[in-house]
Each structure stands twice: as C-alpha cells, then as structure tokens.
LOPA-530278 format. One record per residue (C-alpha): x, y negated, z; residue in one letter. Coordinates in steps of 0.2 Angstrom, whole numbers, padded with zeros to 4 digits, always signed. Last residue first. Layout:
<recs>
XYZA/...
</recs>
This chain:
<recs>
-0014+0056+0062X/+0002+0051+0068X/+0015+0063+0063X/+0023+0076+0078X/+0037+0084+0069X/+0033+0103+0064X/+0042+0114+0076X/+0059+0119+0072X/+0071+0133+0061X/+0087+0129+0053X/+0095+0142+0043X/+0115+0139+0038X/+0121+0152+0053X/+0111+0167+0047X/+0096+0175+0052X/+0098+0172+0070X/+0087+0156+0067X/+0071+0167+0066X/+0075+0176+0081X/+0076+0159+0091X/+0062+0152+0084X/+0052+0166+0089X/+0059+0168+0105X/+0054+0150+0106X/+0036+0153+0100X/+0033+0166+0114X/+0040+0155+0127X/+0027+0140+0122X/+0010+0151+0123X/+0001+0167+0115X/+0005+0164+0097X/-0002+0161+0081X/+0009+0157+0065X/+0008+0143+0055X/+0024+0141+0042X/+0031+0130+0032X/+0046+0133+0022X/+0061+0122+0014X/+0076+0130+0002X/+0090+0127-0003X/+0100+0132-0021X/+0092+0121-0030X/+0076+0115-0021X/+0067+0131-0017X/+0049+0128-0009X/+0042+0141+0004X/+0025+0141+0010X/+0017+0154+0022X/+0001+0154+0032X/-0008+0163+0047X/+0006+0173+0052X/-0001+0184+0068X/+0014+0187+0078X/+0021+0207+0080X/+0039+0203+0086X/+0048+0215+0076X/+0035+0219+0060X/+0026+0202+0057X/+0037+0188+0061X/+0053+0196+0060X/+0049+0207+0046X/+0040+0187+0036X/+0056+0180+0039X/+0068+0193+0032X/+0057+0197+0017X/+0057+0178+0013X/+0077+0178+0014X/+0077+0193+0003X/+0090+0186-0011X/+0096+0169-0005X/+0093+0151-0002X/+0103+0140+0008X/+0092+0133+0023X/+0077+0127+0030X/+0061+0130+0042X/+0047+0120+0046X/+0036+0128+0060X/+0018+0126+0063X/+0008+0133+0078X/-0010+0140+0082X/-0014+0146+0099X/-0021+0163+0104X/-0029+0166+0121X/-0027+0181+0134X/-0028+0174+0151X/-0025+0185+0166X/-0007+0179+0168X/-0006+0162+0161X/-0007+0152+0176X/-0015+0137+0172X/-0009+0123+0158X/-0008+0105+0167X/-0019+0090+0164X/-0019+0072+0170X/-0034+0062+0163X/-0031+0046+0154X/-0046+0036+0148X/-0039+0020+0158X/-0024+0018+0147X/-0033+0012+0135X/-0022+0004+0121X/-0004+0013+0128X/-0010+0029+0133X/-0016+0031+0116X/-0002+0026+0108X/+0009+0040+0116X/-0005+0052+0113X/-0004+0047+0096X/+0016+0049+0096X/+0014+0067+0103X/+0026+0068+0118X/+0015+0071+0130X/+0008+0085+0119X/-0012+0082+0118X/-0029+0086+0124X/-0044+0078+0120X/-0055+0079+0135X/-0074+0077+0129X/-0087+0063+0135X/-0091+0055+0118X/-0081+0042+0120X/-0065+0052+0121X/-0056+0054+0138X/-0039+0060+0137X/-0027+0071+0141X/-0010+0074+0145X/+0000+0090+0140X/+0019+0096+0144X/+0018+0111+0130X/+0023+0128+0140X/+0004+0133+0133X/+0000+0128+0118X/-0002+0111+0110X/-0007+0109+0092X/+0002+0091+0089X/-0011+0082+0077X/-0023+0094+0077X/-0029+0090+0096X/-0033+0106+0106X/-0053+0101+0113X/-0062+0098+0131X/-0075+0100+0141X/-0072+0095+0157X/-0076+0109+0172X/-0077+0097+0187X/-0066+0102+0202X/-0050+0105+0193X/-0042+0089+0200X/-0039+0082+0182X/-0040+0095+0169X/-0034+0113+0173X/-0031+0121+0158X/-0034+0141+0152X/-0050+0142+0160X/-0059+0148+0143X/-0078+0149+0137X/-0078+0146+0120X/-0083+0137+0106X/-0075+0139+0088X/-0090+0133+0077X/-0086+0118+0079X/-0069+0116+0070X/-0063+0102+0067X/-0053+0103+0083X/-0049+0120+0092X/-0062+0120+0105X/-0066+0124+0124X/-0079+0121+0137X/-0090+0118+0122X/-0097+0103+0114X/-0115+0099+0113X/-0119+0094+0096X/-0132+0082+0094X/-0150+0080+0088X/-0153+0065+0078X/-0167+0056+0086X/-0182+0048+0076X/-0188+0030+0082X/-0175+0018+0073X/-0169+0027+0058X/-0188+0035+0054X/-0197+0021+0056X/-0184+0008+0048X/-0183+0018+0033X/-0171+0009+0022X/-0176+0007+0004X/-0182-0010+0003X/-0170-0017+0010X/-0159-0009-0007X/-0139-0009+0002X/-0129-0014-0012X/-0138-0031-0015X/-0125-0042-0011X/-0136-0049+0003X/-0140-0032+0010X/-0124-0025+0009X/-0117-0041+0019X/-0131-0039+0033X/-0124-0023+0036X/-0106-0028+0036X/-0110-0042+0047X/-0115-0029+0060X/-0103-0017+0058X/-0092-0004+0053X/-0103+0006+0043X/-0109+0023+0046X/-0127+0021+0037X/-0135+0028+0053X/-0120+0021+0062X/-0124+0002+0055X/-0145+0005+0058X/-0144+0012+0077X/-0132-0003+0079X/-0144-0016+0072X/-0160-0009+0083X/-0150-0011+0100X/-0140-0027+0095X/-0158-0035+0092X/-0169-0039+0077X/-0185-0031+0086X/-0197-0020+0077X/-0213-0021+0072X/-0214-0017+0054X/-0215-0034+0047X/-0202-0042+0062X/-0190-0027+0054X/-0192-0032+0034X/-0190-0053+0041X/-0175-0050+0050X/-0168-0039+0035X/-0169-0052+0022X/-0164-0067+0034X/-0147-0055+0038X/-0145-0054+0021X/-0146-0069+0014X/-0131-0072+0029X/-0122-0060+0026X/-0119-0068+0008X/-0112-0082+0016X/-0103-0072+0030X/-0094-0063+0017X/-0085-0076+0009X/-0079-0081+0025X/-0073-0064+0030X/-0063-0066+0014X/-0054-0082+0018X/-0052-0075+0035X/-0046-0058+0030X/-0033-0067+0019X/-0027-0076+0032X/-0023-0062+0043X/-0016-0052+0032X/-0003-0064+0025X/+0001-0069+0045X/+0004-0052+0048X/+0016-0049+0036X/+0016-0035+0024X/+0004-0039+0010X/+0000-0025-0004X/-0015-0019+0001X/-0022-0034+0008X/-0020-0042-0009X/-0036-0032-0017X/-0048-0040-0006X/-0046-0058-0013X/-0040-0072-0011X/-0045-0089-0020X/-0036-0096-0036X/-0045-0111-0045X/-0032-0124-0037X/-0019-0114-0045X/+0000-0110-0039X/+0017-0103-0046X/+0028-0099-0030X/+0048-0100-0034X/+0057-0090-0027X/+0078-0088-0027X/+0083-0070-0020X/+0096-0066-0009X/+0090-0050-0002X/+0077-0040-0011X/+0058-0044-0010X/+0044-0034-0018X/+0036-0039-0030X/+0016-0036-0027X/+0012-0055-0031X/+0018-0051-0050X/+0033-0058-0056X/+0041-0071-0069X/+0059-0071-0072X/+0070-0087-0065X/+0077-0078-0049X/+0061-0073-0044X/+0045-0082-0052X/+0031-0081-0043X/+0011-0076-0046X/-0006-0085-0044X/-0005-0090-0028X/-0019-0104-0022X/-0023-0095-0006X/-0003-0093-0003X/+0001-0112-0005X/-0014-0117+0006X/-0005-0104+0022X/+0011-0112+0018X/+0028-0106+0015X/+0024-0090+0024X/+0011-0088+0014X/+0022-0089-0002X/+0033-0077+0003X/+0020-0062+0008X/+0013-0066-0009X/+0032-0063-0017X/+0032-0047-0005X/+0036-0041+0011X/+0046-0023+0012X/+0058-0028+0024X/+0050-0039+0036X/+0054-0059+0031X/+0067-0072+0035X/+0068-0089+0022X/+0083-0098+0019X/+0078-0117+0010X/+0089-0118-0007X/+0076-0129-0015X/+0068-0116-0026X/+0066-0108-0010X/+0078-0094-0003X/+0078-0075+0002X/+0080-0064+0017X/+0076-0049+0021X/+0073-0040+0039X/+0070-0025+0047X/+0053-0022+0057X/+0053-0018+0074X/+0043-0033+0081X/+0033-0033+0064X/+0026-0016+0068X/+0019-0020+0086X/+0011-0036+0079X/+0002-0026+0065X/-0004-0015+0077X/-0009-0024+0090X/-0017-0036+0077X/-0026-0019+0071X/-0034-0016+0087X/-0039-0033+0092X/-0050-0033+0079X/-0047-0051+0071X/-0061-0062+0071X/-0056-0072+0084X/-0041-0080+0075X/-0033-0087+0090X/-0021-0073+0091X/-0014-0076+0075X/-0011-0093+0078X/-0002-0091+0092X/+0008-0076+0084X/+0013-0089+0073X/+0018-0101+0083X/+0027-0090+0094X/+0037-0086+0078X/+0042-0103+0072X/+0048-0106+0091X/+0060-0090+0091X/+0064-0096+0071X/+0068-0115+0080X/+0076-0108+0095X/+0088-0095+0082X/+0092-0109+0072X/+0097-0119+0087X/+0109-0104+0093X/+0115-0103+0076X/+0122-0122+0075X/+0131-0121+0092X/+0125-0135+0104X/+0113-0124+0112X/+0128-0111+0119X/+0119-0108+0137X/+0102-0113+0130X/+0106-0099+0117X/+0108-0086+0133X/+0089-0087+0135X/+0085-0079+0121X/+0096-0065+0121X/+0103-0060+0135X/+0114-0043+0129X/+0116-0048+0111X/+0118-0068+0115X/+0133-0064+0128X/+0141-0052+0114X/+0138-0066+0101X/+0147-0079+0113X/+0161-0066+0119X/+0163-0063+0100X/+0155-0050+0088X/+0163-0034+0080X/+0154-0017+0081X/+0161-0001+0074X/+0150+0015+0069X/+0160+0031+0066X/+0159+0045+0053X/+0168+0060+0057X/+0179+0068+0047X/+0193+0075+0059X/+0201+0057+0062X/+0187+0041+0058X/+0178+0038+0042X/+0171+0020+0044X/+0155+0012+0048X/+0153-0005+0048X/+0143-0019+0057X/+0147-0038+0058X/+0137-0047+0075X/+0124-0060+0078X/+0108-0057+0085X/+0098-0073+0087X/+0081-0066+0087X/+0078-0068+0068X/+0092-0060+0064X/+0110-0069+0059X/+0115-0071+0042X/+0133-0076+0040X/+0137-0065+0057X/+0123-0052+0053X/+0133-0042+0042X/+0128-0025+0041X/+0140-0015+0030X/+0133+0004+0029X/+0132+0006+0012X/+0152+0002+0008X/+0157+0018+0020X/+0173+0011+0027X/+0191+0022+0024X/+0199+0020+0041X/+0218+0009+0042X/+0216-0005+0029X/+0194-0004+0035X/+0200-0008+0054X/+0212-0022+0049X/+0202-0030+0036X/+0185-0029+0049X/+0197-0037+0061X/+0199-0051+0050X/+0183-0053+0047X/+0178-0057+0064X/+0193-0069+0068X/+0186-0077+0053X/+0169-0080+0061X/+0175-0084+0077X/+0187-0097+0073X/+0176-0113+0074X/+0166-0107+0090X/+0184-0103+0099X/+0187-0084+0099X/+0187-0073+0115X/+0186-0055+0103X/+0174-0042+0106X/+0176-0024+0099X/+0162-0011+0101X/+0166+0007+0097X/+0147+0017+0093X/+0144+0033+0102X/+0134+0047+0099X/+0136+0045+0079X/+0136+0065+0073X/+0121+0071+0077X/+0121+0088+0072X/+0125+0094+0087X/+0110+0086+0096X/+0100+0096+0083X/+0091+0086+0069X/+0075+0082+0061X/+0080+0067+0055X/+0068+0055+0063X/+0067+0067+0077X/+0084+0070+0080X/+0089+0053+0077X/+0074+0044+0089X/+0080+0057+0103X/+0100+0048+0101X/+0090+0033+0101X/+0081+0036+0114X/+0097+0044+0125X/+0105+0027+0120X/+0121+0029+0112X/+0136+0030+0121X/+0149+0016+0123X/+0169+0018+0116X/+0179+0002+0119X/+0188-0011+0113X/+0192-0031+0120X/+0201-0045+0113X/+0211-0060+0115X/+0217-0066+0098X/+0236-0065+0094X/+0232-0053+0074X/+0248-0043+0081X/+0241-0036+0096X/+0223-0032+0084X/+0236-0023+0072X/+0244-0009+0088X/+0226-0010+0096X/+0218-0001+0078X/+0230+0013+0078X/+0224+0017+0095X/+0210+0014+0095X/+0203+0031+0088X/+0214+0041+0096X/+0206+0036+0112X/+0189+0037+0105X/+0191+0054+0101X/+0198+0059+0120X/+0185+0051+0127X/+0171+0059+0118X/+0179+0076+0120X/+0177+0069+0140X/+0158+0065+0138X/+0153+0081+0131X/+0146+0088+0145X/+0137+0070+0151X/+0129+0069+0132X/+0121+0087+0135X/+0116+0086+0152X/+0108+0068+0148X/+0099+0078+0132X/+0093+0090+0142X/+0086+0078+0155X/+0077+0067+0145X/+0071+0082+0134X/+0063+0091+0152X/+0057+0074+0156X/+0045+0070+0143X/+0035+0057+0146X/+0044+0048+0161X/+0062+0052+0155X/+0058+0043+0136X/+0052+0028+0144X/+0067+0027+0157X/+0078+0028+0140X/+0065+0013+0129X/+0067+0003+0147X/+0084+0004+0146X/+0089-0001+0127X/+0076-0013+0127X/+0086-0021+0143X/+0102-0020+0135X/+0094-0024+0119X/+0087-0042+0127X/+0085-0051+0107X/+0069-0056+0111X/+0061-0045+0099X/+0071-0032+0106X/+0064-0035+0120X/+0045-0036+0113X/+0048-0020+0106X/+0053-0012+0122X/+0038-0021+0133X/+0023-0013+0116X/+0024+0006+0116X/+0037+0010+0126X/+0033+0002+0141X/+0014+0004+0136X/+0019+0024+0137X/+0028+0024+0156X/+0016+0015+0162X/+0004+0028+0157X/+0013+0040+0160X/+0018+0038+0176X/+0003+0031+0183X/-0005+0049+0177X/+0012+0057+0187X/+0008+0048+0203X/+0018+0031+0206X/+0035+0034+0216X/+0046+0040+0203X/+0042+0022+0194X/+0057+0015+0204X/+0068+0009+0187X/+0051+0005+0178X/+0046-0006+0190X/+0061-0015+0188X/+0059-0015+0169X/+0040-0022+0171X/+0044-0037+0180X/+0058-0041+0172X/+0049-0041+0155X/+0034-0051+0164X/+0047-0064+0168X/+0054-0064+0147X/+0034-0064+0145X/+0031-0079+0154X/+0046-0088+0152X/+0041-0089+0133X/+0030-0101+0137X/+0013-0104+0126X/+0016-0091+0115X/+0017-0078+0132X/-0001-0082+0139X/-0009-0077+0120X/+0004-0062+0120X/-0007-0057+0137X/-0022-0059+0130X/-0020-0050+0115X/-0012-0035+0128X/-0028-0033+0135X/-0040-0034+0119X/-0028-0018+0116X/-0031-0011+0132X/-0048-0010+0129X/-0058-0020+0144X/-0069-0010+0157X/-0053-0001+0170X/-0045-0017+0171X/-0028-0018+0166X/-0027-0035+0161X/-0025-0040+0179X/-0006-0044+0179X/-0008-0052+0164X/-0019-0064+0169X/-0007-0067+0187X/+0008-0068+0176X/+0000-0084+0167X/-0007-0091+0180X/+0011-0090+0188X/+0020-0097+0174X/+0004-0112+0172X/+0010-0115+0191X/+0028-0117+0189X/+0026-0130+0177X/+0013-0141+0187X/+0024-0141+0203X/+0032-0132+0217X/+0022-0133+0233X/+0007-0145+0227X/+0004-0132+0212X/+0008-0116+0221X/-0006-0121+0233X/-0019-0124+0218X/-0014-0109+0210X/-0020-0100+0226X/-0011-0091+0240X/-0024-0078+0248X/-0011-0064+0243X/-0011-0052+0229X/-0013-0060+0210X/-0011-0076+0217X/+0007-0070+0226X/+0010-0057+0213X/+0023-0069+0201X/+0029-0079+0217X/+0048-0071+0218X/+0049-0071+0199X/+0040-0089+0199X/+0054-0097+0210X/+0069-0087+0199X/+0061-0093+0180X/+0061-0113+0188X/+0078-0109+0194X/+0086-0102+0178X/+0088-0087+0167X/+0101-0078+0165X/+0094-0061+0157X/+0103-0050+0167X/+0107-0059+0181X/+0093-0074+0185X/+0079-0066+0178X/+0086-0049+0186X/+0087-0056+0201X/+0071-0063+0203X/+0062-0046+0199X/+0073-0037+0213X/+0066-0050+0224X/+0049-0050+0218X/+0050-0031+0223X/+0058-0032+0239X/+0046-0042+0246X/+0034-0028+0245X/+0044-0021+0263X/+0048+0000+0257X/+0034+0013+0259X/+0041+0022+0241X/+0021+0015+0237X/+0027-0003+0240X/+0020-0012+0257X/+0011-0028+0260X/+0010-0035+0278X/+0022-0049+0275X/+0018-0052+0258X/+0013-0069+0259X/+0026-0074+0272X/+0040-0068+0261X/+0034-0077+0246X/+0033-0092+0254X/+0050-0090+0262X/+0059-0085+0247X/+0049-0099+0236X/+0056-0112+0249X/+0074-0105+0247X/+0073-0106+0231X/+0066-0124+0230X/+0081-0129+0243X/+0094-0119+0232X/+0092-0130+0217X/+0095-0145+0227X/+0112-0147+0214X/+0110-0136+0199X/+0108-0116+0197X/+0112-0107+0184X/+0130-0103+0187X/+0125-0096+0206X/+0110-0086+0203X/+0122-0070+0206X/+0125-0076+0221X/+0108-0083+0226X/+0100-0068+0222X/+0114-0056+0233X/+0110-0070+0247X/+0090-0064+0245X/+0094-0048+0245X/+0104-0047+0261X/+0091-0057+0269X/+0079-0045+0264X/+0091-0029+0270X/+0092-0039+0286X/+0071-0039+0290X/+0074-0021+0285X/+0085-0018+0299X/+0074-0029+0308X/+0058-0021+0308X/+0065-0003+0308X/+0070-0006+0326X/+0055-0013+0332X/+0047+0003+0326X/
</recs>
C-alpha cells in the first residue's frame, strides 16, 4: 500500500511539472508561486478523494488545468481555478477561504463552476439547469471555456461511469458543450467532444465507422499525395513559408453526412479536407491567401458554389479562413482550406487565442461581437418570463446557425443567423427601433418585415411611434433576441387584460365556495387544456372564455377517470395493451409499464434507453433517436437504462419503415413486394412509391420480429440491382 502511495504521489508531481511546461508561454514573472499554491491546496483537499477508475481525484483538476492552459491557452488565473473548480463543490474549503487565498476574481470563477457543478439535481429541469449555468457564463467567459475543459476531460475517461451516466453525459455533451465550442470558435475541441459523444450513444456506429475510415486510411494517403503534389511545385515558387496536409473528417461529421444525406460511408465522398497554412506577416496574409486560392483553382477546376470566404468577413466567433472546393484527379471533389499561422491558431483556440494577437483589427472585432453576444444572451436569460424550454432551444439553434451579413444605411456591418429577416434586423439594431417597425427598405426598394436577408444588403428600417408588436411577428422572426422581446411586449398586454380577468374569476369562485388557489387554477387550465395560469385569466378578461359558463362544481369536485396504461403499448394506440417481457427496464425488479416511441419504432437489436414520463410510464427509445438525445440532455434525471431480453421464447411483432430508391424500371414494384411477401414471409403493412423522371422513391412499413430480421430484409431488398438504395426511415424529431 505504501508502495502505491508514492508512486502515485510521483505521477502527481509529474503532472503537475507537465502543467507547468506547457503553461510556460502564458505565464508572467511570480506566476508559478500562485500555482504552485493552488496545486498544493487542491491536493490537500482532495487527498482522500478517489475517481471511479480508483485513480488519486487530483488527477482530474490537473488534467483540467492543462487543457486550459494547452489547448485552449489560457492563463494563470484560468489554470489556479481549473485545479480548484471542485474544491467548494467537494471539500470543506469555502468561497470565503479561496477569496483570502487567491483573490476576489478567482472566487466569482469558482462560485460560478461550483453552481454549475450542482445544476444536476435530481428536482430541477434540466433546462432551467443549463439557464442558470449560461447566466454564470455571461458574466465571464472563463467560466464556461473552464467548464468546457471540464467536461471534455471527463468525456475522454467516461468509460468508467455506468452505461446511464454514459448516456446521459454523453447526450448534454452533444446537445448543448459542443455547440457552445463552436460558439467559441474551440473546433478542435467541438470536434472531439461531438466524436466521444457519438461513441457513447451509439457504439456499434462509432466503431464501424472508425474501422471503416482506418481501412481506407492508406488510399487516402496515396490521394492526397497526388494531390499536392502539383500544388507544392507553385506554393515553392510563390517564397512564402507553408505547410499542406491531408486531415480526416470527424467521425460525427462523417455520421452527420450520412444522415443528413441519407448516405452510405461510400457514398461519402469528402472524408478528408487539405489544410494549407502559410507563416504570413499580419499585412501580407490576406493576399498570400488569395494567391494560393489562384494557384490551386489554375491547376484544379473549382466548384464556384462552394467558395466560403471568411478571411474579408470573418464569423462571429473569430473564424477566419478561405474555403474552396475543387475537382481533384479521378473526379472527386475535394475541400481545401487556406488560413495563416494566426487564423490557424485562432481556429483551434478560439476565443482565448485573440488576447494573444489583440492588436490585430479582427481579433478586436471578434472581442466586441463575443461581448455583444454575452450581452445578449444576458439579457435574454434575465427575462423571467421566458420558459426555460424554448430559450434552450432558441439558444441551442442560434449557436449552430449560419451567418449573413448585411449593412446599415450608414455602412455599419451587421451579422445575423441565415434565414433572419428585415424585423430580425431592426431589433438587433435597437430593441425601441424594432417595436416601432413598420417595414424596411433593402437596397432602395420597399419590403415587408418577413424579407428575408441575403448577403450584402443595405437596410434601412422605416419606423412609427404608433406601431406595437404583435403576435403575428413571432412567426416569422429568427433571432432570439426578436422573439424574446416581442413575447415581452405581448405578455405585457396580456397581463392587463389578465388581470380583469383574474378579479372576475376570484370573485365567481369566493361565490361558490371555492378557494382561488394554484390547486383549484390548475385543475381549471387542464380542464380547458391551456398553458397556464395567465392564459386563463386572459380568456376571461378578453371575453373568450364566458365566466359565466364554467362549471366550477363539476371541474373542481368531479374526477375524470384515467386510463391505466398497460405493461406494454405501441403509442397512440390504447387499445393495444398487452402483457409482454420483451425488455428488461432498469434492474428488472419492478415491472414498468412502458410504450414503443413513434418517433423511432425500436425493435429488438435497437440500442434503447428509456425514459420516465410524467405520468409514470417508460417511453422507450433508439439511443440514437434525436428526441431521445434531447431528452437525455433537458432531464437527464428520468433516464432509465433498458436492454431487449433474450428473444428466444418471445414471439412479438414490431412495426418498421423503410425508404427505398433508385432508377425506375418495369416490375420493380413486383420484385419488392415477392421479396417481402413470397420469399421472406414479412407482413407489409403499407406501400408507396412515387416516380420522379426516371427514379423513383418508396416507403414502406413492414412488421418484423426484431433488428436481424429487417436487415436481412434490407439486404435482399438491395440485391435487386446495383442502383437501388434501401434504409430505415431517418430519425425526425417529433
């Protein structure tokens, strides 16, 4: 045991001068001393702490610390609350020690890591969670780019957690830390955590497709060497320092493609992409960047729609780089990459690497739009009266969402989500100016609040102090900001005439003898299935809902008899209950009842999960079903392992859908329907098919007994001929 003790008591050592080494270019003069005190204090604290792989806890913060400090380059504040960030949250330190130890900065950090450390309390929606925590982050960044770390280095040794901590770690990572990476500009580490992601929630994929790229790594290589070739002869002449190579895609992006597109890994043709970085001074990189785009496109035909030029315009996140595709030997297309040493720096640190180059111009543009937008997201969090639900949603979006740009009257550049509109433009100008809009002119011509931007145009927003917003904008409005504002201005409104109401109702239930309490009010808003309480005292006040019509006795004494659910059920359909042993839910000593989810029809083979609903049932779904996957992510705490039983003894039916397409020919439909029917005797319950000159697309739900059965189906079905093209139906949201 003794032995143990200092051999790990080494290893920490060892990390700890690994941290300082890689800390080094960050670090000022009496840097080390603060370190080396936060080493020591976290140490102490979590001396008799252990991680669930039975490894010292200290190695955690470390690991933590160092990738603040190496892969996103943070400093030495960043580095001494990495290796405290559990310390409140696990020890008997307090905020009050950390304080007198370190400082006033430090301490907000920590408080902040410790909330969102705790936000995953069994009695809180996730969602109202995660608002908390992007509250902590708007006030410094550090917070969440700490928390990031955090997350990505539990992510790298999630193996040891149990397969329900793995999945639902693994499904916030995906669903909300990935985003907020690549918010950040960090695509190295979005890039990661979306790949570990993908290998916790459905491993069998992950690994597939990691066999699959690793067997065809070396006709990879060979292309990319012919490739470059041609291209290293011009770049020796252009007399600018440089470096080329071939990188892989992502595994999730690679899975994203096939999904998206509904394609087969050999269909997708872009599994690399060739990055080219060039050491330029600040004043010559922009032109050394075109001129290897000239040199490239004289010697590889370019595809003109694929162009992406984010060196004049970079993104919002500081993202700088010129994109092209061009038409490489044998007739693939290829993806080339061209940035400096700076934009490369800036594309694999983001945020934090602008401090490193804050006297160029775009690295201060990019601090004032990353300012602009934690303001923003500040003041959207603020607004109470937002469901936590929908401002999850809306945020999550916007973090993905491609970019426009268009000007002022004046010539000021404005950023907006593809897809915003004139009204989306006018609120992002100022929240007054889009209240009052009455319409906009775009490049000189008149336009209704619905036009949707395009890049590079001039906007002017027209404006009347008798406008006011109304309900009708929220469909068409794509930022978050626009939404939330109008909902205010309209919730406003409301609450006047709620009000009327409310004194209405009060005094018709103080008549009859009943209580205005949350009780009573709740029992009347699902009664008339409304969304809440305002929204009842609204439809009072307005008149909608006649007072005098509503049968107090009768809604507030009388019980609606409710259906019990069944052991088992396919959903929307009641009827359908049965007895059935087919899963094994949780530790398999309570029998759950529980329901097949429409949205991804599992059947046995499928990798399920399931999960709690509020009325007491066990919704199962596909692991890899995106609401699943969103599920996991806003109340992770209703999750409920689950694992198909043996299948021997069982004889159930499950219903799936398959899309299938191809060219169209003479007795195709016969073909399909003697396979399905005649050779491998599965129960068709529907048939579509569609021709679209001289192809065709079908849909078909067949019933089968479990996974294997519907891949030999599949697999019969695709031996038709070489050109057909047969998968299950894509996993929608519902």
């Amino acid at each position: 045991m003794e032995n143990k003790n200092l051999i790990e008591n080494k290893e920490i050592v060892n990390k700890y001068r690994q941290l300082l080494r890689v800390s080094k270019w960050s670090r000022e003069k009496g840097d080390i001393t603060v370190i080396r005190k936060a080493f020591e204090k976290a140490v102490d604290a979590h001396s008799q702490m252990r991680r669930k792989s039975g490894e010292p806890y200290i190695y955690h913060p470390i690991a933590v610390a160092r990738i603040a400090a190496e892969e996103i380059g943070l400093g030495t504040t960043s580095i001494v609350c990495a290796l405290l960030h559990d310390v409140v949250e696990d020890t008997d330190v307090t905020l009050d020690d950390i304080r007198q130890e370190f400082g006033e900065k430090e301490a907000n950090i920590i408080d902040g890591l410790t909330k969102i450390s705790g936000v995953y309390d069994t009695n809180s929606p996730q969602a109202e969670n995660f608002r908390k925590m992007l509250l902590t982050m708007a006030n410094d960044v550090r917070v969440i780019l700490i928390k990031l770390c955090d997350r990505l280095h539990n992510m790298r040794t999630l193996e040891h957690m149990s397969d329900k901590g793995q999945l639902k770690i693994a499904s916030e990572t995906n669903f909300i830390y990935a985003p907020l990476a690549h918010r950040l500009g960090l695509y190295a580490i979005k890039t990661e955590l979306e790949d570990l992601s993908l290998k916790y929630t459905q491993p069998t994929l992950y690994q597939n497709l990691k066999q699959k790229l690793n067997a065809t790594k070396e006709q990879r290589s060979r292309y990319i060497r012919s490739f470059i070739k041609p291209i290293k002869v011009e770049l020796e002449e252009l007399g600018v320092k440089y470096e080329i190579k071939g990188r892989p895609k992502s595994i999730y992006s690679i899975y994203s493609k096939m999904v998206n597109k509904q394609l087969e890994f050999e269909d997708v043709y872009d599994l690399f992409a060739i990055r080219i970085t060039l050491d330029s001074e600040p004043e010559d990189e922009k032109m050394d960047c075109w001129n290897v785009y000239s040199i490239i496109t004289s010697i590889f035909k370019p595809n003109p729609e694929r162009l992406r030029d984010w060196i004049s315009i970079p993104k919002s996140n500081g993202y700088e780089s010129l994109h092209t595709t061009v038409m490489g030997p044998k007739g693939q297309w290829v993806e080339v990459q061209i940035r400096s040493t700076r934009m490369d720096t800036i594309a694999e640190k983001g945020y934090a690497a602008h401090w490193k180059y804050k006297q160029n111009e775009n690295s201060k543009e990019t601090a004032e739009n990353l300012d602009n937008w934690l303001n923003q997201i500040r003041e959207i969090i603020e607004n109470q009266e937002s469901n936590a639900l929908d401002f999850l949603d809306e945020f999550k979006m916007n973090l993905y969402a491609k970019e426009v740009f268009a000007f002022t009257p004046k010539g000021l550049l404005k950023k907006l989500p593809k897809g915003a509109t004139s009204l989306d433009f006018a609120f992002d100008i100022h929240t007054e100016i889009g209240a009052k809009c009455l319409g906009a002119k775009v490049n000189g011509k008149l336009v209704p609040l619905s036009y949707e931007i395009q890049n590079g145009d001039q906007i002017e927003i027209l404006t009347s102090a008798k406008q006011k917003p109304n309900k009708d904008w929220l469909s068409f409005v794509k930022t978050s900001k626009a939404k939330n504002k109008i909902k205010q201005s309209l919730k406003d409104d409301k609450r006047i005439v709620a009000s009327i109401g409310k004194e209405a109702l009060e005094r018709k239930m103080k008549n009859a003898g009943f209580e205005y309490n949350t009780q009573n009010l709740n029992k009347l808003v699902q009664f008339f299935n409304l969304e809440d309480e305002l929204e009842l005292n609204f439809r009072i006040g307005s008149g909608t809902l006649d007072k005098e019509k509503i049968k107090l006795q009768k809604i507030l004494i009388e019980t609606k008899s409710k259906h019990k659910p069944g052991t088992r059920r396919q959903e929307n359909s009641p009827s359908d209950i049965k007895s059935s042993k087919e899963l094994i839910i949780g530790d398999a000593s309570i029998n759950f009842d529980y329901l097949l989810s429409n949205c991804c029809n599992p059947i046995p083979g499928d990798q399920v999960v399931g999960f709690i609903t509020v009325g007491g049932e066990v919704k199962i779904h596909q692991t890899n079903c995106k609401n699943a996957q969103n599920l996991m992510s806003k109340y992770g705490y209703r999750i409920i392992k689950a694992r198909w039983a043996n299948q021997e003894n069982i004889e159930e039916t499950f219903e799936a859908t398959l899309k299938i397409s191809g060219i169209d020919s003479l007795g195709l439909v016969s073909k399909v329907t003697d396979i399905i029917s005649k050779q491998l005797k599965v129960n068709m319950k529907s048939i579509s098919f569609e021709s679209l000159d001289g192809t065709f697309i079908g849909n078909l739900k067949v019933i089968v007994s479990d996974k294997a059965h519907l891949e030999q189906l599949m697999k019969e079905l695709s031996s038709i001929d070489q050109y057909l093209k047969v998968s299950r139906a894509a996993l929608e949201l519902e």
